[in-house]
C-alpha positions, 0 to 999 in steps of 0.5 A: 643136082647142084645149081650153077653160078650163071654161066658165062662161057659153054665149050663143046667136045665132039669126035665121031658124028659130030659135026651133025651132032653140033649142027643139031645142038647150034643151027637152031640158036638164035641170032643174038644168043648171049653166050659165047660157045667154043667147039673142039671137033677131032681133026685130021692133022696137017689137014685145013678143017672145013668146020668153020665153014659148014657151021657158017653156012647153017647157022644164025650166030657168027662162026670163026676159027680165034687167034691166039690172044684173041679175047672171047666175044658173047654171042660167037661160036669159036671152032678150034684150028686143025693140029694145034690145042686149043686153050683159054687163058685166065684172061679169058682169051684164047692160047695155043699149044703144039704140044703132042696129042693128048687122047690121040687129039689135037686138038684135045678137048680135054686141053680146052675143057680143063683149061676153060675150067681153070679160067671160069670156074663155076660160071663154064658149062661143058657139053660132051657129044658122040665120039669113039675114044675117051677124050673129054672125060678128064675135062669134064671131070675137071669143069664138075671139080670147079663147080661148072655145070656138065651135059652129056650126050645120052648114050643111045643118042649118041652116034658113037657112044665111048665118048659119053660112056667114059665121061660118064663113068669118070665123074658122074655128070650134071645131065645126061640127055639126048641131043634136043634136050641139051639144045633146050638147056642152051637155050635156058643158059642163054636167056638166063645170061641175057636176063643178068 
């Protein structure tokens, strides 16, 4: 297994089942976790996601929806907005796009991951929950090309397993674990960049 440059950035992907897969893996983190975390979830377009919301309610870290431009902050969970594509820029600041759905997403989580993946390079982890398509495998093959560290939902932990399983068998994942085990390597990620 390759060891990683100190992370500096996670970004999560997540389709079916996963807002309770994400309240899993970010509910127990605590207030003052160092790292900044970016979440896709797959929205219904035209519709105002209510994910911001459920996850301010449930956990420690503050929870919001970025603005376009808006440079990413340690110890913030950023939820991406319904019907657009979610993008970091070299800057390390958050872009958007409207361009059409790619998977059948947008927003994409492999526009989020391959874009993360350009801008952090071997400092990004990238963390692929339960969903029923195949979006994130690309981006995810994208963060383990750059040398970024790369989590996997172990299938048979997974609600619905096509995501991991397609992410799997593009590009051979850093780890695949079940849902506590990922939570525990947040938390390693986290005191590692509290500790630099």
């Amino acid at each position: 297994m390759r060891r990683p440059a100190s992370i500096e950035l996670i970004v999560i992907g997540a389709s079916a089942g996963g807002v309770a897969a994400l309240l899993a893996l970010l509910a127990p983190l605590p207030a003052g976790y160092a790292l900044p975390i970016i979440a896709v979830l797959h929205l219904l377009p035209r519709h105002k996601s209510r994910l911001e919301n459920v996850l301010a309610h449930r956990l420690a870290l503050p929870v919001r929806e970025p603005g376009d431009k808006e440079a990413i902050r340690a110890g913030t969970v950023y939820v991406a907005s319904a019907d657009y594509h979610l993008l970091v820029e070299a800057d390390r600041s958050f872009g958007f796009s409207s361009e059409g759905p790619v998977s059948f997403a947008r927003p994409s989580i492999d526009v989020l991951m391959a874009s993360a993946a350009d801008a952090y390079g071997p400092s990004l982890a990238g963390v692929l929950l339960t969903g029923a398509n195949m979006d994130g495998a690309e981006g995810m093959a994208a963060i383990h090309a750059l040398g970024g560290l790369t989590l996997v939902q172990q299938p048979g932990d997974a609600d619905v397993p096509t995501m991991p399983e397609a992410a799997i068998a593009r590009c051979r994942p850093d780890h695949i674990l079940p849902l506590k085990d990922i939570h525990q390597m947040l938390l390693r990620l986290g005191k590692q960049e509290a500790a630099t």
